[in-house]
C-alpha positions in Angstrom: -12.7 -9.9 10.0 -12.5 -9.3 13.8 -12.5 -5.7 14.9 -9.0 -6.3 16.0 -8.2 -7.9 12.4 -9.9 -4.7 11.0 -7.3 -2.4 12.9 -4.5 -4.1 10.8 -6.0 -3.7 7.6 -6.2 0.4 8.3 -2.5 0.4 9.8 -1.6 -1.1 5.9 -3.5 1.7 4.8 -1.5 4.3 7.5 1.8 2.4 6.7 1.0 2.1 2.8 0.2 5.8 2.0 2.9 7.6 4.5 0.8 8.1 7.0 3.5 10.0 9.2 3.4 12.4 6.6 -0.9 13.0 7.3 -2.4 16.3 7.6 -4.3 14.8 10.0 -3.6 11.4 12.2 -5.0 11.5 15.5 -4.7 7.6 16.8 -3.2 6.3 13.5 0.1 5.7 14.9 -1.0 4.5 18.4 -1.2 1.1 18.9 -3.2 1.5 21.9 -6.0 3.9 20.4 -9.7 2.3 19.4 -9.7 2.1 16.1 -13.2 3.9 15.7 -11.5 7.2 17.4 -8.7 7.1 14.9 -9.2 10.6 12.4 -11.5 10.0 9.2 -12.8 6.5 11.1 -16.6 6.1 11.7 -17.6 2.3 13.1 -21.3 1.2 13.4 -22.2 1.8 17.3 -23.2 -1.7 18.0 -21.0 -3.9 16.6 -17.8 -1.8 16.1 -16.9 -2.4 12.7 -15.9 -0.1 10.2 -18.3 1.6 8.3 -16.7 4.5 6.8 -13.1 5.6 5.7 -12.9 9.8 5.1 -9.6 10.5 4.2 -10.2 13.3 2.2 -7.1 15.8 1.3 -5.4 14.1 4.3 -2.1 13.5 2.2 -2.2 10.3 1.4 0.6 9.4 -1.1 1.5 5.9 -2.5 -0.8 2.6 -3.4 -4.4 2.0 -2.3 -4.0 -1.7 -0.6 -5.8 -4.3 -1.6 -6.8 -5.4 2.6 -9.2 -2.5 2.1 -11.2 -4.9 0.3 -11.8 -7.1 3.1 -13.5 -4.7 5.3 -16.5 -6.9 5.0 -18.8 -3.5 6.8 -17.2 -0.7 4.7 -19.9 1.1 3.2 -18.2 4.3 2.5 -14.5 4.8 1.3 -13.3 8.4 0.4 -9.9 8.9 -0.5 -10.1 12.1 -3.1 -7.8 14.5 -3.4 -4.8 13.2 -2.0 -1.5 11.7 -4.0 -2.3 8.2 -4.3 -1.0 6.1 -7.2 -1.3 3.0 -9.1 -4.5 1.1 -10.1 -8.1 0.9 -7.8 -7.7 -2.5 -6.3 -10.0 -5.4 -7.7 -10.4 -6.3 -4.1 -12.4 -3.5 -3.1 -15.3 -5.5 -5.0 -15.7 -7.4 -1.4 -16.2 -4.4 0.3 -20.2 -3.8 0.5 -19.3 0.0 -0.9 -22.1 2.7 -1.3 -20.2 5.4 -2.1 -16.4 5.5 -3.4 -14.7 8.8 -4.3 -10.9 8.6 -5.5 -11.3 11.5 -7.5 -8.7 14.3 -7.6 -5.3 11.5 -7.3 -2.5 10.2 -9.5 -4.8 6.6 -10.0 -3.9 4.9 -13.7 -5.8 1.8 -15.4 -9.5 1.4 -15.3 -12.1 0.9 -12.6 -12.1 -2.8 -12.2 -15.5 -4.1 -14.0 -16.6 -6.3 -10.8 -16.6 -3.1 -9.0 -19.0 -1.4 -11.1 -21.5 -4.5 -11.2 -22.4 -3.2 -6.8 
């Protein structure tokens, strides 16, 4: 994805789990904002693509969506402790993920197997 592609997939993620409803938002809802100085965002400094989603007790109510799976640089994804629901998206297996923590949420079903073979 381009860094410009990558911007959509995190406004899903804003627009999937309410994000006007975020503790904290800071260049979420601007269209205009660098995506790298949007809150819980870090990018690698060179190329510019996301690296690492913190979004830790932020709020965060509803699905996790699937697009999160193409970030083809995300390394680190942390979503506990919010209110999201449903099932941990297959998807995420195309992610090159170090470190995932969903803990403390409303998630059902089981951790898809392909994710667990990283």
């Amino acid at each position: 994805l381009s860094n410009a592609n990558e911007k959509l997939v995190l406004y899903e993620l804003y627009e999937a789990t309410l994000g006007t409803n975020w503790t904290r938002q800071v260049g979420w809802n601007d269209p205009s904002a660098d995506h790298c100085s949007m809150t819980g965002i870090t990018c690698n400094d060179a190329s510019g693509y996301v690296e690492g989603i913190d979004l830790e007790a932020n709020n965060l109510e509803g699905p996790i969506p699937e697009s999160l799976g193409f970030l083809l640089h995300l390394r680190r994804l942390n979503l506990s402790n919010n209110r999201l629901k449903g099932t941990i998206p297959s998807e995420l297996r195309f992610a090159p993920l170090e470190e995932l923590d969903l803990a403390g949420n409303q998630l059902v079903g089981a951790v898809p197997p392909m994710l667990c073979l990283k």
